[in-house]
N, C-alpha and C positions, 0 to 999 in steps of 0.2 A: 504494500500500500504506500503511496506517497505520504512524505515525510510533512509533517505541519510546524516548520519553523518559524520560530516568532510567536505562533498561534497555540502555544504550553501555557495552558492556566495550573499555577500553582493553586491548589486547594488549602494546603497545609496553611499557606498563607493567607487565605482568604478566610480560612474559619477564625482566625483570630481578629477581624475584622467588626466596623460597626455596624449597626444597617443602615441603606444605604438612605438618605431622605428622599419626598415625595419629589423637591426638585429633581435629584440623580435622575431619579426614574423616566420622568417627565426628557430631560435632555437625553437621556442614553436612547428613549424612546423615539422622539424627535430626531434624534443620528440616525435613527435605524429605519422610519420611515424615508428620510430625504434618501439614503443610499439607497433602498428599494424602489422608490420612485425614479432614481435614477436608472436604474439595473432595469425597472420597464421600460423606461423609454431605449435602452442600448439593446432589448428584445426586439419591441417594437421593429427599431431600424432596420436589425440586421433581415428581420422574415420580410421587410419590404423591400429587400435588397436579395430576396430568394433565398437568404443562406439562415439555419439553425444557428440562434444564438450561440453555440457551444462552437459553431466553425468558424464564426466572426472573429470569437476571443481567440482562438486556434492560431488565425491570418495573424492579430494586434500582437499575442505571444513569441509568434516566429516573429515579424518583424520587428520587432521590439524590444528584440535578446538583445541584452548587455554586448557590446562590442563588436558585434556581426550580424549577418544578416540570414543565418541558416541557422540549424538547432538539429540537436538527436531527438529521436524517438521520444528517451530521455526525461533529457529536459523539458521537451512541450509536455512530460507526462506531468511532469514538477510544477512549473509553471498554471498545471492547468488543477492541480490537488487529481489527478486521476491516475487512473492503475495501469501500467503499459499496456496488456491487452488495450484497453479502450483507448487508450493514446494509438495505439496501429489502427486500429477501426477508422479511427477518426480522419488521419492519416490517408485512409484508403479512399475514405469518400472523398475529401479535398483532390483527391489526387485524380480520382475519377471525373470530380467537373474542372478538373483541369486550373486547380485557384494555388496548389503547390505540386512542387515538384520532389522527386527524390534524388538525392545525388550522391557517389561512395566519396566518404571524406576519403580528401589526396595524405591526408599523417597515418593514417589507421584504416583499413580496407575491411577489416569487419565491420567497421561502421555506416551508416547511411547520416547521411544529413537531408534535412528538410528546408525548402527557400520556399518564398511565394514568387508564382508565377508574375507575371507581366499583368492577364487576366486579374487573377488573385486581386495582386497592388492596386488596378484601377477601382477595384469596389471597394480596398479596407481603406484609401484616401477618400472615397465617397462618404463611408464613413465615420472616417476620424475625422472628417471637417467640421460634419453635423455633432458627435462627443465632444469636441470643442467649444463648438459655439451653446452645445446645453451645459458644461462645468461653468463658462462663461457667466450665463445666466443665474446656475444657483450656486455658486463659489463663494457669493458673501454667507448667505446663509448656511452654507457646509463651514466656513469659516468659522462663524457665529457660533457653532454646533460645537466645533473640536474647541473652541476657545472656552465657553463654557466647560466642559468635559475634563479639560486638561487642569483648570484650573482649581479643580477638587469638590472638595464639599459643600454646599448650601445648604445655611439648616434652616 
């Protein structure tokens, strides 16, 4: 199973904790609304852009690696929180409509690397423009959201 870095809730820690106030809840709630409103509209996009949410992030993930522009199986499995099998799957259909390609890394030949095609690029810039101009829009108030959050407790 893909590894969840970053994302370890210490328990041990949290039980010696206070409860949290009606504000907490209120703002952690509010986070978690506006991220899911946003996460609908980047659904929205991509199915009117033909492609299943999960292929979108796929395109944004491979484009989007840290220092290059291809990725292993791997990594898009990491990147994506999913289990290799389903990272090949996935893999297969992108490759089937033709939006990545596969290629054998030139250092290590057991390996494959994953690029977005040409095709691919022109729909995940259709929609990276559009995910831009909607963070644009609710960025103060995602702002407003971790600023509060970050800033601790309100009793």
């Amino acid at each position: 199973m893909a590894s969840h870095q970053g994302a370890v809730l210490n328990f041990a820690a949290m039980a010696g904790r206070k409860k949290l106030s009606k504000a907490q809840y209120e703002n952690l709630a509010a986070f978690r609304y506006a991220l899911r409103q946003f996460l609908h509209f980047s659904e929205e996009q991509a199915l009117q852009e033909g492609l299943k949410p999960q292929q979108h992030q796929a395109l944004l993930a491979i484009k989007g690696f840290p220092g290059r522009d291809a990725v292993t199986v791997g990594e898009l499995a990491e990147r994506l929180q999913l289990r290799h099998h389903s990272a090949v799957e996935l893999v297969d259909r992108l490759v089937d409509l033709k939006l990545v390609a596969r290629e054998p890394s030139e250092v290590d030949r057991r390996q494959v690397h994953v690029r977005v095609t040409t095709q691919g690029e022109h729909i995940l810039d259709k929609l990276s423009a559009m995910h831009e101009e909607q963070l644009r829009r609710i960025g103060p108030e995602l702002r407003s959201l971790l600023q509060r959050l970050s800033n601790g407790p309100e009793r």
